[in-house]
Each structure stands twice: as C-alpha cells, then as structure tokens.
N, CA, C, O and CB atoms as a CASP TS submission, in Angstrom:
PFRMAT TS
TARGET T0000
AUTHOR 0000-0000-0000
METHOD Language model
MODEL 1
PARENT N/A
ATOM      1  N   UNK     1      54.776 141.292  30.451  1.00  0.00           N
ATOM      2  CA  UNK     1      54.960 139.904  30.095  1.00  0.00           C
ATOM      3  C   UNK     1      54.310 139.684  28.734  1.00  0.00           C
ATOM      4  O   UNK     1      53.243 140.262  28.530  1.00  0.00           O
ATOM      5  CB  UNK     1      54.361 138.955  31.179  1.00  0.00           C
ATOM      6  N   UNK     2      54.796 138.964  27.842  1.00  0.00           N
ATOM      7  CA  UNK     2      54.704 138.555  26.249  1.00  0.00           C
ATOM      8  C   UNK     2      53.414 137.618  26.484  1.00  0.00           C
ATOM      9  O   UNK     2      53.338 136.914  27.491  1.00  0.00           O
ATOM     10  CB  UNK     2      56.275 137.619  25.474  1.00  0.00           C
ATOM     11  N   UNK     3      52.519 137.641  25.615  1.00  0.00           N
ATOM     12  CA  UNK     3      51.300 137.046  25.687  1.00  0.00           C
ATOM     13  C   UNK     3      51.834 135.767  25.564  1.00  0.00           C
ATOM     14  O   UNK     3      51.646 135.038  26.537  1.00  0.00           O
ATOM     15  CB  UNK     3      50.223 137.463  24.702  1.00  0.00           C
ATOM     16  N   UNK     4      52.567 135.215  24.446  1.00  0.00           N
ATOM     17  CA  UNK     4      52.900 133.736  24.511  1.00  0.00           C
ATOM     18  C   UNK     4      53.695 133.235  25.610  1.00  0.00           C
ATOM     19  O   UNK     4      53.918 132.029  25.508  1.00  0.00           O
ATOM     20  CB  UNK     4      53.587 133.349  23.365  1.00  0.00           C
ATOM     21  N   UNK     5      54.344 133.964  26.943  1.00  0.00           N
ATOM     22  CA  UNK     5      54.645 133.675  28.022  1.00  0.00           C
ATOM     23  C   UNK     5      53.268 133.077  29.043  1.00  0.00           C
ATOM     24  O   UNK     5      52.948 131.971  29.477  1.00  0.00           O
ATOM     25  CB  UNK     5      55.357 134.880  28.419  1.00  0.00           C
ATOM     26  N   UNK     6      52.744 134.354  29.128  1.00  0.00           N
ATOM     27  CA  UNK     6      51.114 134.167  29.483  1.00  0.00           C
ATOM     28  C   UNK     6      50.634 132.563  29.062  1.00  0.00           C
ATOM     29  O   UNK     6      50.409 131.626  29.829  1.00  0.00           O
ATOM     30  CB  UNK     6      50.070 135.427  28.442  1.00  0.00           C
ATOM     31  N   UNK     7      50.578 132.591  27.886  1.00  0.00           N
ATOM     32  CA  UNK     7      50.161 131.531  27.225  1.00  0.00           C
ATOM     33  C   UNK     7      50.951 129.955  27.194  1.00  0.00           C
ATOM     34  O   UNK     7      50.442 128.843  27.050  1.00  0.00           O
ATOM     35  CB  UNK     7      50.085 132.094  25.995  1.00  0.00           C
ATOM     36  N   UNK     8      51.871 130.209  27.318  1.00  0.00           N
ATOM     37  CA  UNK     8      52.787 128.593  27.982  1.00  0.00           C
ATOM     38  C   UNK     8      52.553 128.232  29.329  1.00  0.00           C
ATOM     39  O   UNK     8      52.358 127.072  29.694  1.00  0.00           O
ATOM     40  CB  UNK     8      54.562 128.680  28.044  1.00  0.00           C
ATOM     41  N   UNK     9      52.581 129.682  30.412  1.00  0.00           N
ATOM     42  CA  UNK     9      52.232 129.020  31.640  1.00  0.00           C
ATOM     43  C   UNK     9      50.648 128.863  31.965  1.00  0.00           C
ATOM     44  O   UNK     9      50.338 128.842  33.156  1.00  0.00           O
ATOM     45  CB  UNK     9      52.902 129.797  32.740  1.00  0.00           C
ATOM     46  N   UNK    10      49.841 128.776  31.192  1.00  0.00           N
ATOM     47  CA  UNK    10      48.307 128.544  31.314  1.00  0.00           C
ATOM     48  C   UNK    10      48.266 127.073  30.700  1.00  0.00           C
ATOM     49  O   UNK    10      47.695 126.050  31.079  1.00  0.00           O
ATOM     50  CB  UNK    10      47.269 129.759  30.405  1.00  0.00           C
ATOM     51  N   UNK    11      49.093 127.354  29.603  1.00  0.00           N
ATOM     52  CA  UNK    11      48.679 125.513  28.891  1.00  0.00           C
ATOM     53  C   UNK    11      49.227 124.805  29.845  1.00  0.00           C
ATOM     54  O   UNK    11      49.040 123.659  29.435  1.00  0.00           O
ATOM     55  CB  UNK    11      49.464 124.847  27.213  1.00  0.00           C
ATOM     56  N   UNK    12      49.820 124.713  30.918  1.00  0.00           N
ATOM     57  CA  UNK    12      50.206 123.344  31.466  1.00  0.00           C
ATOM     58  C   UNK    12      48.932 122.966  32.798  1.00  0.00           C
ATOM     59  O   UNK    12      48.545 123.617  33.768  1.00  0.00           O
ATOM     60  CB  UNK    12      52.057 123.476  32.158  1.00  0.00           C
ATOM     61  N   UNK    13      48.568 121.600  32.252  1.00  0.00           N
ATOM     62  CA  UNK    13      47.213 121.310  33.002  1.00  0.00           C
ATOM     63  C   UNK    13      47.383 120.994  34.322  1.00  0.00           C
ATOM     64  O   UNK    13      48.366 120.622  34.964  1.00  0.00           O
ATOM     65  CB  UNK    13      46.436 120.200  32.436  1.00  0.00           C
ATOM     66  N   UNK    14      46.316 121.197  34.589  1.00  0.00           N
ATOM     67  CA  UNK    14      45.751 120.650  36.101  1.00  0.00           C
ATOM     68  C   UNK    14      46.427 119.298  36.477  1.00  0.00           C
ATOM     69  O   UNK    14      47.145 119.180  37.469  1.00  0.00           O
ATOM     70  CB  UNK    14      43.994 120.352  36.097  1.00  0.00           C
ATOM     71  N   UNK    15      46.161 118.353  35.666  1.00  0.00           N
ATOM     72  CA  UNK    15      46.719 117.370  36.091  1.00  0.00           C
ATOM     73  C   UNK    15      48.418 117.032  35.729  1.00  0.00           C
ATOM     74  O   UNK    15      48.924 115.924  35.553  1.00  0.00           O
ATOM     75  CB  UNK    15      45.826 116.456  35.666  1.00  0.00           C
ATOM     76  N   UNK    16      48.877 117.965  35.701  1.00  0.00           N
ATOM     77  CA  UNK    16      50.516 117.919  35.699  1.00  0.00           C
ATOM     78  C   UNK    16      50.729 118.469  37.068  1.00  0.00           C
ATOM     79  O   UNK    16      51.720 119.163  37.293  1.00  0.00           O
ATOM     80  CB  UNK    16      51.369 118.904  34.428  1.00  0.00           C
ATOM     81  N   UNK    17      49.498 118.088  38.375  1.00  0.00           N
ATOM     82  CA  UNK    17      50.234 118.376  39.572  1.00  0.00           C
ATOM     83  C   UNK    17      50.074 116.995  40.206  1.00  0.00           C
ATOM     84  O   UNK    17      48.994 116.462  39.950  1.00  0.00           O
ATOM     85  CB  UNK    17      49.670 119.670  40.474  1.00  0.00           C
ATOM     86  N   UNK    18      50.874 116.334  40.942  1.00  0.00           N
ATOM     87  CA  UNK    18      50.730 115.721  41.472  1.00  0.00           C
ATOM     88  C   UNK    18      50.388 116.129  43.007  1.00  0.00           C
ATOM     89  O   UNK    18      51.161 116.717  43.764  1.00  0.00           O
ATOM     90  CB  UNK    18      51.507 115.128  41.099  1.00  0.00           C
ATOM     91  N   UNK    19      48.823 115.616  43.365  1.00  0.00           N
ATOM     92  CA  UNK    19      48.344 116.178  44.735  1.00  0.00           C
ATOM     93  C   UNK    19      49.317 115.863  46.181  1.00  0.00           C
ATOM     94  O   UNK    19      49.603 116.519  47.183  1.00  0.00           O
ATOM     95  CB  UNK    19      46.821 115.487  44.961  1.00  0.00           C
ATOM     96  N   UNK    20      49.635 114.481  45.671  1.00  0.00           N
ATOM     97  CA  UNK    20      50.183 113.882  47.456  1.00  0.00           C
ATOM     98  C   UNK    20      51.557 114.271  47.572  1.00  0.00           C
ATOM     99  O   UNK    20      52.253 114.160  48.581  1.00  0.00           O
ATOM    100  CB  UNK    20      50.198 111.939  47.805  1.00  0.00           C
ATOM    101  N   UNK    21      52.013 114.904  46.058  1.00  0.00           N
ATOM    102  CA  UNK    21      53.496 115.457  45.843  1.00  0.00           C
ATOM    103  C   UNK    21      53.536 116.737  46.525  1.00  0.00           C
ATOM    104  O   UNK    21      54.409 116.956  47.364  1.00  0.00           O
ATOM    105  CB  UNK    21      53.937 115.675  44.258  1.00  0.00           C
ATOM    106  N   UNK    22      52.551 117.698  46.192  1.00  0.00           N
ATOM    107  CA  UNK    22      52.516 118.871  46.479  1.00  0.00           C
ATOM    108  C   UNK    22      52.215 118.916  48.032  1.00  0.00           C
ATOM    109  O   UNK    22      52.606 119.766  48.833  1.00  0.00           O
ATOM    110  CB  UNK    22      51.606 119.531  45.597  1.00  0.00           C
ATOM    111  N   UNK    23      51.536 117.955  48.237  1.00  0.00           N
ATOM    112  CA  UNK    23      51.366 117.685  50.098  1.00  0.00           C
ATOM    113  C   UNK    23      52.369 117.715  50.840  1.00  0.00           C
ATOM    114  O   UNK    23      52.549 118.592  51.684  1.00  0.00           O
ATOM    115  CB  UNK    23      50.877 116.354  50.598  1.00  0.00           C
ATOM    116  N   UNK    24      53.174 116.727  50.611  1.00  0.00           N
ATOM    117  CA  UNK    24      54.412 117.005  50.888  1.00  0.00           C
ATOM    118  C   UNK    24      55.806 117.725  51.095  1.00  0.00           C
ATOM    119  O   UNK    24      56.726 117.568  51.897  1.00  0.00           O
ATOM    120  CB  UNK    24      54.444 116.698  50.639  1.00  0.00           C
ATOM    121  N   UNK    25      55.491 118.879  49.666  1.00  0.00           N
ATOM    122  CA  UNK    25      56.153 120.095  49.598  1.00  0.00           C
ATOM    123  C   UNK    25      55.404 120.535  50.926  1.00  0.00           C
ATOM    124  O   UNK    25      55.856 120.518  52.071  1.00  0.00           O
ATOM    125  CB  UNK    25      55.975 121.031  48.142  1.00  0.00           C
ATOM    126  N   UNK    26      54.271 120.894  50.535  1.00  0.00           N
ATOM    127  CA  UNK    26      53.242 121.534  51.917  1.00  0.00           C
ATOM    128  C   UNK    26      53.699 121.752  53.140  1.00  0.00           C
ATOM    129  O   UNK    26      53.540 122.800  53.767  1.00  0.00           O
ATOM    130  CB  UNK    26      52.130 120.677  52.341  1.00  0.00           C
ATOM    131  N   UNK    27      54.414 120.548  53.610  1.00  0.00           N
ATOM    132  CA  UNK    27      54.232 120.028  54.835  1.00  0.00           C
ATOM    133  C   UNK    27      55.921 120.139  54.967  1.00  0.00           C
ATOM    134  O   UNK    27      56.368 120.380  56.088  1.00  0.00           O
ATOM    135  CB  UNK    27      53.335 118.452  54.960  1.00  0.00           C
ATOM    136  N   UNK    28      56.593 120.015  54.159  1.00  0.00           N
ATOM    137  CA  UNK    28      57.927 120.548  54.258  1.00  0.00           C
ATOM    138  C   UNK    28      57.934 122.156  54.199  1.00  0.00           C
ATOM    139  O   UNK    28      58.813 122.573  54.954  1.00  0.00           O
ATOM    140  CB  UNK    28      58.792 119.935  53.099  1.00  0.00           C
ATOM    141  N   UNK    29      57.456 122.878  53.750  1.00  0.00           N
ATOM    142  CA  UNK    29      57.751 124.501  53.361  1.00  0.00           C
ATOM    143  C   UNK    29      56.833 125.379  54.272  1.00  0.00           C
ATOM    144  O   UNK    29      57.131 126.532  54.582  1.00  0.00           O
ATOM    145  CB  UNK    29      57.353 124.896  51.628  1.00  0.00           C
ATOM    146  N   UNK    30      55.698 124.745  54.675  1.00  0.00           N
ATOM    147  CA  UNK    30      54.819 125.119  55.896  1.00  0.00           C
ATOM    148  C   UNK    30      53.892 125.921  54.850  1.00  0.00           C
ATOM    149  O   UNK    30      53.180 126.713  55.467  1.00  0.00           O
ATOM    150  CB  UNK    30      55.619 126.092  57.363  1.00  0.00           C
ATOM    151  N   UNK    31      53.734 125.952  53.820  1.00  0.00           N
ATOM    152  CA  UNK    31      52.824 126.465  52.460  1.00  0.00           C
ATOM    153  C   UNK    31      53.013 125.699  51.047  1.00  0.00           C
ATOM    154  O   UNK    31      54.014 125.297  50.455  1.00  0.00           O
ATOM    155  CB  UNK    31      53.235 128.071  52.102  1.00  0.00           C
ATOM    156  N   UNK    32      51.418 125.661  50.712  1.00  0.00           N
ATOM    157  CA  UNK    32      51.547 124.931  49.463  1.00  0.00           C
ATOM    158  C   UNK    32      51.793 125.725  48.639  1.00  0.00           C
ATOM    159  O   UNK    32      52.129 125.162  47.597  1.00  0.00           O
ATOM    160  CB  UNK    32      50.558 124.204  49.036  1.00  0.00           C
ATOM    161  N   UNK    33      51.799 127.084  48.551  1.00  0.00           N
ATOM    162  CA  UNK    33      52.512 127.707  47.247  1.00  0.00           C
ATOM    163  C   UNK    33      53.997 127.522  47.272  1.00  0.00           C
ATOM    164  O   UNK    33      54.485 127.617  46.146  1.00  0.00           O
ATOM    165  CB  UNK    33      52.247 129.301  47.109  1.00  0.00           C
ATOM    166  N   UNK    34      54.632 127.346  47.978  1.00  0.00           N
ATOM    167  CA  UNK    34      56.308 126.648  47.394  1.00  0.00           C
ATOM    168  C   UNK    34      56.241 125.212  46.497  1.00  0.00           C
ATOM    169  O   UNK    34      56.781 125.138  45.394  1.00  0.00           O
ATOM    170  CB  UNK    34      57.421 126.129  48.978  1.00  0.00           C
ATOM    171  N   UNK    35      55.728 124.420  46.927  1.00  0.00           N
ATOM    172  CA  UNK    35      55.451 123.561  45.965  1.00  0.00           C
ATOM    173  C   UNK    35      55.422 123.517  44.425  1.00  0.00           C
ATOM    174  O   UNK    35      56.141 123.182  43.483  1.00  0.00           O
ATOM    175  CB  UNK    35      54.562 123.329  46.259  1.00  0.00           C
ATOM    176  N   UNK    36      53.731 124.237  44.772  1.00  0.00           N
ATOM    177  CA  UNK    36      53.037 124.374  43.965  1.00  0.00           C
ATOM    178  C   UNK    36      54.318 125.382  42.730  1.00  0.00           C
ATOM    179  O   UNK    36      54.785 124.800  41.751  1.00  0.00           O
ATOM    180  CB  UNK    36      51.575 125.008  44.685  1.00  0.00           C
ATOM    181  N   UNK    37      54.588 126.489  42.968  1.00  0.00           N
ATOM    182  CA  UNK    37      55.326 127.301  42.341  1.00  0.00           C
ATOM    183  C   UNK    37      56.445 126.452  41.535  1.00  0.00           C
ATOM    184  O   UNK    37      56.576 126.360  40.315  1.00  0.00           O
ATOM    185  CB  UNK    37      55.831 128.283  43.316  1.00  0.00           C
ATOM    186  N   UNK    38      57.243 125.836  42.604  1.00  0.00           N
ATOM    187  CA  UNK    38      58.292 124.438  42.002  1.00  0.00           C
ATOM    188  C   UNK    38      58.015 124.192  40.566  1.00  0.00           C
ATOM    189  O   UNK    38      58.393 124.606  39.470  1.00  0.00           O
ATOM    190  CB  UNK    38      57.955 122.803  42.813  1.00  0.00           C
ATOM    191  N   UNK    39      57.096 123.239  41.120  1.00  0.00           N
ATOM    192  CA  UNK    39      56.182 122.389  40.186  1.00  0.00           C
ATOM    193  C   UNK    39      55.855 122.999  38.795  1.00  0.00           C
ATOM    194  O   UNK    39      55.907 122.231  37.835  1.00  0.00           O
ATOM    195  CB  UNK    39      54.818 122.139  40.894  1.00  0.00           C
ATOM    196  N   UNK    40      55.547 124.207  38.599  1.00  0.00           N
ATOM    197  CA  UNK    40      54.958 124.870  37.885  1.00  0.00           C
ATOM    198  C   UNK    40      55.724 125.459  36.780  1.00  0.00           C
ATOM    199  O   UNK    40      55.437 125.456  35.583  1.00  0.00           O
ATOM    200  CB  UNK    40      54.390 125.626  38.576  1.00  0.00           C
ATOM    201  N   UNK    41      57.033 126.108  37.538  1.00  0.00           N
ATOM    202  CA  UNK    41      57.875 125.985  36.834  1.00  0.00           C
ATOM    203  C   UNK    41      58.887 124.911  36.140  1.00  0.00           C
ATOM    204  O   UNK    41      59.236 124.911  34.959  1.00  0.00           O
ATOM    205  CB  UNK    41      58.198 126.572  37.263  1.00  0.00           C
ATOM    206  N   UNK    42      59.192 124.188  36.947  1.00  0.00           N
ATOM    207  CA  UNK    42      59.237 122.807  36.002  1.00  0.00           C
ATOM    208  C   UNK    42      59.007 122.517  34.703  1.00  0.00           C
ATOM    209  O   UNK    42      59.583 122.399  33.622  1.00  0.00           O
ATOM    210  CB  UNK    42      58.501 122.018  36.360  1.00  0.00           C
ATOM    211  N   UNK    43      57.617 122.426  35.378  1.00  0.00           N
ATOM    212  CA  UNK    43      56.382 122.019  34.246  1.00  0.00           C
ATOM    213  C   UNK    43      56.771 123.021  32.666  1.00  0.00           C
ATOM    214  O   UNK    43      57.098 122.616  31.550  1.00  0.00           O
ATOM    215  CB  UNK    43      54.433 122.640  35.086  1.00  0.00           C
ATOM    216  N   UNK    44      56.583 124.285  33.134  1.00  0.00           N
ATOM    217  CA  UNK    44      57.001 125.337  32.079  1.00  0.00           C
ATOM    218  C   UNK    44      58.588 124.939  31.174  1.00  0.00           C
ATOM    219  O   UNK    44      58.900 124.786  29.993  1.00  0.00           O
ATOM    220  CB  UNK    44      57.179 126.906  33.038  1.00  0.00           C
ATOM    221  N   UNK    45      59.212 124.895  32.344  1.00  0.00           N
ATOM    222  CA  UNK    45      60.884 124.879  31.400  1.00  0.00           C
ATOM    223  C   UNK    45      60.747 123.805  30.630  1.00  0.00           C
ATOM    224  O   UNK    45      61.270 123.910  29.520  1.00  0.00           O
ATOM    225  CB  UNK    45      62.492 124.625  32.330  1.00  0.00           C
ATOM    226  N   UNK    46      59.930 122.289  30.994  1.00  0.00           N
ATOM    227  CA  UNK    46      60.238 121.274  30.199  1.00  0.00           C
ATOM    228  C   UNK    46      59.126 121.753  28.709  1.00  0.00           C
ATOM    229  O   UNK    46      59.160 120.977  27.754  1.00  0.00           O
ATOM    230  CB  UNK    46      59.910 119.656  31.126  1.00  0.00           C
ATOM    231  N   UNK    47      58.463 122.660  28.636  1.00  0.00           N
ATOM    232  CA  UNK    47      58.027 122.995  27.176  1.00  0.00           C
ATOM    233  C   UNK    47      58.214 124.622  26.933  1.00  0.00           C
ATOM    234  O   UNK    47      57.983 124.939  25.766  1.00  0.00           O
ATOM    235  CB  UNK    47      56.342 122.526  26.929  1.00  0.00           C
ATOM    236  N   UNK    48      58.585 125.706  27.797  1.00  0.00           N
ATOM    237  CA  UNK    48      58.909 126.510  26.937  1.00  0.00           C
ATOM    238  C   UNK    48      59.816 127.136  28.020  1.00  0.00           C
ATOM    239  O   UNK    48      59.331 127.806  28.931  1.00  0.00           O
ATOM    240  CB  UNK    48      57.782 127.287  26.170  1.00  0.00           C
ATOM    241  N   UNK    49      60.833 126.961  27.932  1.00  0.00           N
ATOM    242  CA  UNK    49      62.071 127.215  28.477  1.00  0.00           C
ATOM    243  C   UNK    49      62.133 129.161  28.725  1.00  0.00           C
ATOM    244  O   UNK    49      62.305 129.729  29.803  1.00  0.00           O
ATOM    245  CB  UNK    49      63.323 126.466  27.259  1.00  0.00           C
ATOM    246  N   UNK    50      61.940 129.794  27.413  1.00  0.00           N
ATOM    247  CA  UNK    50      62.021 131.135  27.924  1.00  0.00           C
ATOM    248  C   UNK    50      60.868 131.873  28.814  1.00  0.00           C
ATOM    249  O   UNK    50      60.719 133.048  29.152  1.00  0.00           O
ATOM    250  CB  UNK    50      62.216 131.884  26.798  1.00  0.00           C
ATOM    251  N   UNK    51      60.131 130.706  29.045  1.00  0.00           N
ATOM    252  CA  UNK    51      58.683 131.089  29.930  1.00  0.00           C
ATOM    253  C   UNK    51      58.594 130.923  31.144  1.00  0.00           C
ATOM    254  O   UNK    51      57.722 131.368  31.890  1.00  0.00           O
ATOM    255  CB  UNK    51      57.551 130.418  29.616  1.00  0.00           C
ATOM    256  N   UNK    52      59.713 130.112  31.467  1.00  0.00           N
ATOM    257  CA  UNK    52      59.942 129.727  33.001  1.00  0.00           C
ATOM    258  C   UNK    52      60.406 131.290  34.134  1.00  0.00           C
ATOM    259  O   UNK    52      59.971 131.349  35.284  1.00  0.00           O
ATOM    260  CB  UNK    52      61.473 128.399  32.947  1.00  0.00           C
ATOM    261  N   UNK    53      60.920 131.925  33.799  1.00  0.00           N
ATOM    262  CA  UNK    53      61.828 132.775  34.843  1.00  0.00           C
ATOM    263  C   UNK    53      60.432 133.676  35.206  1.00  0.00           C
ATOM    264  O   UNK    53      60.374 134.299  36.266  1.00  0.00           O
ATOM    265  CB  UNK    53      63.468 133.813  34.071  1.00  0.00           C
ATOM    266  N   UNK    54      59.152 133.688  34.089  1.00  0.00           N
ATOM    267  CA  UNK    54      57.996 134.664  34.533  1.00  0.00           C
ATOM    268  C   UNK    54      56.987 133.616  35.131  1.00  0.00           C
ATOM    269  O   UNK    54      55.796 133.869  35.311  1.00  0.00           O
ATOM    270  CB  UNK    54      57.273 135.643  33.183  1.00  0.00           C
ATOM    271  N   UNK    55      57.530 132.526  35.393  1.00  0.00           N
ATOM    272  CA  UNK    55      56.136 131.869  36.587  1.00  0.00           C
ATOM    273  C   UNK    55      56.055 132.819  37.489  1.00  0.00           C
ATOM    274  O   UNK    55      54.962 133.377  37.588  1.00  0.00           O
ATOM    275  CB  UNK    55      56.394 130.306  37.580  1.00  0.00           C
ATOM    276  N   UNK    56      57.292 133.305  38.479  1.00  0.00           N
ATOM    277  CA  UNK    56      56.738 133.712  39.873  1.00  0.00           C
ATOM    278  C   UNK    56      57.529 134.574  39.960  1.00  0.00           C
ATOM    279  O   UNK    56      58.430 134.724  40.785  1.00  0.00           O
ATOM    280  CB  UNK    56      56.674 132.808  41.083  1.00  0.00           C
ATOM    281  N   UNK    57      57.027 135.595  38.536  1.00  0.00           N
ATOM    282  CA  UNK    57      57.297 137.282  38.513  1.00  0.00           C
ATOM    283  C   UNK    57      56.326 138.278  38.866  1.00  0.00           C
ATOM    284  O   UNK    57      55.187 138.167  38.414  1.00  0.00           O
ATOM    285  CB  UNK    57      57.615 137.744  37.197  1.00  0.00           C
ATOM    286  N   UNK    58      56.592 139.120  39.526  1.00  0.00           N
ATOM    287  CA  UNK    58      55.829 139.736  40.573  1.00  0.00           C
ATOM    288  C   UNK    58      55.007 139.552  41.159  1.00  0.00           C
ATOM    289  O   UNK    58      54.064 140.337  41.062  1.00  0.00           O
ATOM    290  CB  UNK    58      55.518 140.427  40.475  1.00  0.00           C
ATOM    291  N   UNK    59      54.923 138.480  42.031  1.00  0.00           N
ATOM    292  CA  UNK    59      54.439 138.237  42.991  1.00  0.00           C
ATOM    293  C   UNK    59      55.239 137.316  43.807  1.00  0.00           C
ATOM    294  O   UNK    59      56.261 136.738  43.438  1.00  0.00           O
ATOM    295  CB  UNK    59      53.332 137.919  42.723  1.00  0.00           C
ATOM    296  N   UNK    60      54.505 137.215  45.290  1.00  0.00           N
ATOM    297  CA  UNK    60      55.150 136.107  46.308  1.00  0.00           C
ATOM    298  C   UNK    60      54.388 134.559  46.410  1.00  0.00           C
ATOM    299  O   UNK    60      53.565 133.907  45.767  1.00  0.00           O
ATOM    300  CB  UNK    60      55.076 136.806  47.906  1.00  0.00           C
ATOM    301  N   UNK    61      55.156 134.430  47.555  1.00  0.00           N
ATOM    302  CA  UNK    61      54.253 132.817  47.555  1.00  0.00           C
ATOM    303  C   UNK    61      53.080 133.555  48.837  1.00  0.00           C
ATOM    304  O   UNK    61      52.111 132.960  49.309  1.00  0.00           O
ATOM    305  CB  UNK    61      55.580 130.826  48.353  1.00  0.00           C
ATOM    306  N   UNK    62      53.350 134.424  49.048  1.00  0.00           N
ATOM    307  CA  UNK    62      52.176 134.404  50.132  1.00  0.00           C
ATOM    308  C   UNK    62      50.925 135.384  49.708  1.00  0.00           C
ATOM    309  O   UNK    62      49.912 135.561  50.384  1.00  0.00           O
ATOM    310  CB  UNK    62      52.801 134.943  51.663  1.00  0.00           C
ATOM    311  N   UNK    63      51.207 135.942  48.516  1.00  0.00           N
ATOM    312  CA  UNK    63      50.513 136.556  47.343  1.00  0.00           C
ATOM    313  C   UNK    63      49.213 135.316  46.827  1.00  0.00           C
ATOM    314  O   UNK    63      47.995 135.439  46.693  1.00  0.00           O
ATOM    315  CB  UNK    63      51.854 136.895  45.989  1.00  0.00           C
ATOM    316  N   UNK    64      50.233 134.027  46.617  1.00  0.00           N
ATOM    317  CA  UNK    64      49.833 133.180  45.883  1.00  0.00           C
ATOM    318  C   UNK    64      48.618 132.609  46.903  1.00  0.00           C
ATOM    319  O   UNK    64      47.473 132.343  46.537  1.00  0.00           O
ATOM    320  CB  UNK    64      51.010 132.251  45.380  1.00  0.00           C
ATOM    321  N   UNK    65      49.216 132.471  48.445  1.00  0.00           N
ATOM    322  CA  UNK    65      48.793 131.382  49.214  1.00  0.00           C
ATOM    323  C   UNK    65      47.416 132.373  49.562  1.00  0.00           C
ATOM    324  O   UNK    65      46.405 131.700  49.761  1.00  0.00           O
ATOM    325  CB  UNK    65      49.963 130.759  50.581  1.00  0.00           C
ATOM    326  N   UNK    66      47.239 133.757  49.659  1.00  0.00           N
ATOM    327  CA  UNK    66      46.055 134.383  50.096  1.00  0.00           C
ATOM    328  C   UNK    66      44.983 134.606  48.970  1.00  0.00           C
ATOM    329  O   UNK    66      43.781 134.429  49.170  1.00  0.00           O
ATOM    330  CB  UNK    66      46.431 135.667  50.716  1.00  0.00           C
ATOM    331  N   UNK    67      45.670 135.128  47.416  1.00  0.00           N
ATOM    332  CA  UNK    67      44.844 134.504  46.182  1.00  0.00           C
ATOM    333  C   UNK    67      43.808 132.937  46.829  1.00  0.00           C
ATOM    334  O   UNK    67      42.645 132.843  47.221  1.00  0.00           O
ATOM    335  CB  UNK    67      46.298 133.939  44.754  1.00  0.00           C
ATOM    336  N   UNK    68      44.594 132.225  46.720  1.00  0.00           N
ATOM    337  CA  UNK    68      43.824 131.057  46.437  1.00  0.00           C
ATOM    338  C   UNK    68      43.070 130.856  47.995  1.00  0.00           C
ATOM    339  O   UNK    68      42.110 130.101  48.152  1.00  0.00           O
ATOM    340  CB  UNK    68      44.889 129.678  45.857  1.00  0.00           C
ATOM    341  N   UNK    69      43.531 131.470  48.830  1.00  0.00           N
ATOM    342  CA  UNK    69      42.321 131.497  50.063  1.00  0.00           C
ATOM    343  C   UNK    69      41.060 131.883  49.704  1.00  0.00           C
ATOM    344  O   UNK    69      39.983 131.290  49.633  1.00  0.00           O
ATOM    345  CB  UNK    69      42.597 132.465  51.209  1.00  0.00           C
ATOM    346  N   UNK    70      41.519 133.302  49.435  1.00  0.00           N
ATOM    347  CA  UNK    70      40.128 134.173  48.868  1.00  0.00           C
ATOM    348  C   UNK    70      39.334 133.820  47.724  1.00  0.00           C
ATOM    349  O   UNK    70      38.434 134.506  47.239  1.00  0.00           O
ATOM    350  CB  UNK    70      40.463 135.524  48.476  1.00  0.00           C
ATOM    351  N   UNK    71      39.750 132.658  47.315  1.00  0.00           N
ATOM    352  CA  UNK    71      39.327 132.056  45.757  1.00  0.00           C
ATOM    353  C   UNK    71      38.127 131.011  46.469  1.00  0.00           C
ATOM    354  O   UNK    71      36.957 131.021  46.086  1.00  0.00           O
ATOM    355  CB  UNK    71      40.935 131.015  44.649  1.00  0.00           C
ATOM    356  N   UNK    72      38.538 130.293  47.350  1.00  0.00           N
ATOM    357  CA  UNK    72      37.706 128.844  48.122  1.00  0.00           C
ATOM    358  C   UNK    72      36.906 129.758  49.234  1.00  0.00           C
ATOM    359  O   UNK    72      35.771 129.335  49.454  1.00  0.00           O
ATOM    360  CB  UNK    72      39.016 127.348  49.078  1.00  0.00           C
ATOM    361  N   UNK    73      37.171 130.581  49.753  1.00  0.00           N
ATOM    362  CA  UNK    73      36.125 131.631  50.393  1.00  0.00           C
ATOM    363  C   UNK    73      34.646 131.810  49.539  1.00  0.00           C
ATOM    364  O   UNK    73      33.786 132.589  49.950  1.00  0.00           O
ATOM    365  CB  UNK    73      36.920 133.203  50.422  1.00  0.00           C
TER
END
C-alpha cells in the first residue's frame, strides 16, 4: 500500500464517526466493525477517492473486531 493511501485513511478524524450511527450499524450487523468499516470508507472516497478500495484490504471485520478488543483489554 502507497504511503499517501496510508496517509488519507489516517487523516480522517475521530469525529467523522458518528457514535449512535455506528450503534446502530452495531446492532443491525451483530458487529461494530461493519459499520465502522462503512463509515470509513465513505469518509475516504469523499476526499481521496483512489484510497478507498485499501480501507479494508487485507484484513476482515473480525480481524478488526478482535484488534480493537485486545486494544481496551
């Protein structure tokens, strides 16, 4: 992956998630990494369009969902 790929999907902030939005994905998908992932890419295509297809390149959402377990552990 191209560092300025790297680098588009890091600049989009924290607060470009909406919490009670992503709850909802949550609670529809039975995991907040579907959401969350959504979202993220989104976020990416609306500022760097060729950066989007490497949000959720190699890895899964359940990659994502045990990362961030082991992160709040």
């Amino acid at each position: 992956m191209p560092a300025s790929v790297a680098d588009a999907i890091a600049a989009v902030p924290l607060d470009a998630f909406d919490a009670a939005a992503l709850t909802r994905g949550a609670r529809n998908s039975g995991t907040i990494a579907t959401a969350f992932v959504e979202t993220l890419i989104a976020k990416v295509q609306a500022t760097a369009p060729a950066a989007a297809p490497f949000v959720h390149w190699g890895t899964t959402s359940q990659d994502l969902a045990d990362t961030s377990f082991v992160l709040c552990l």
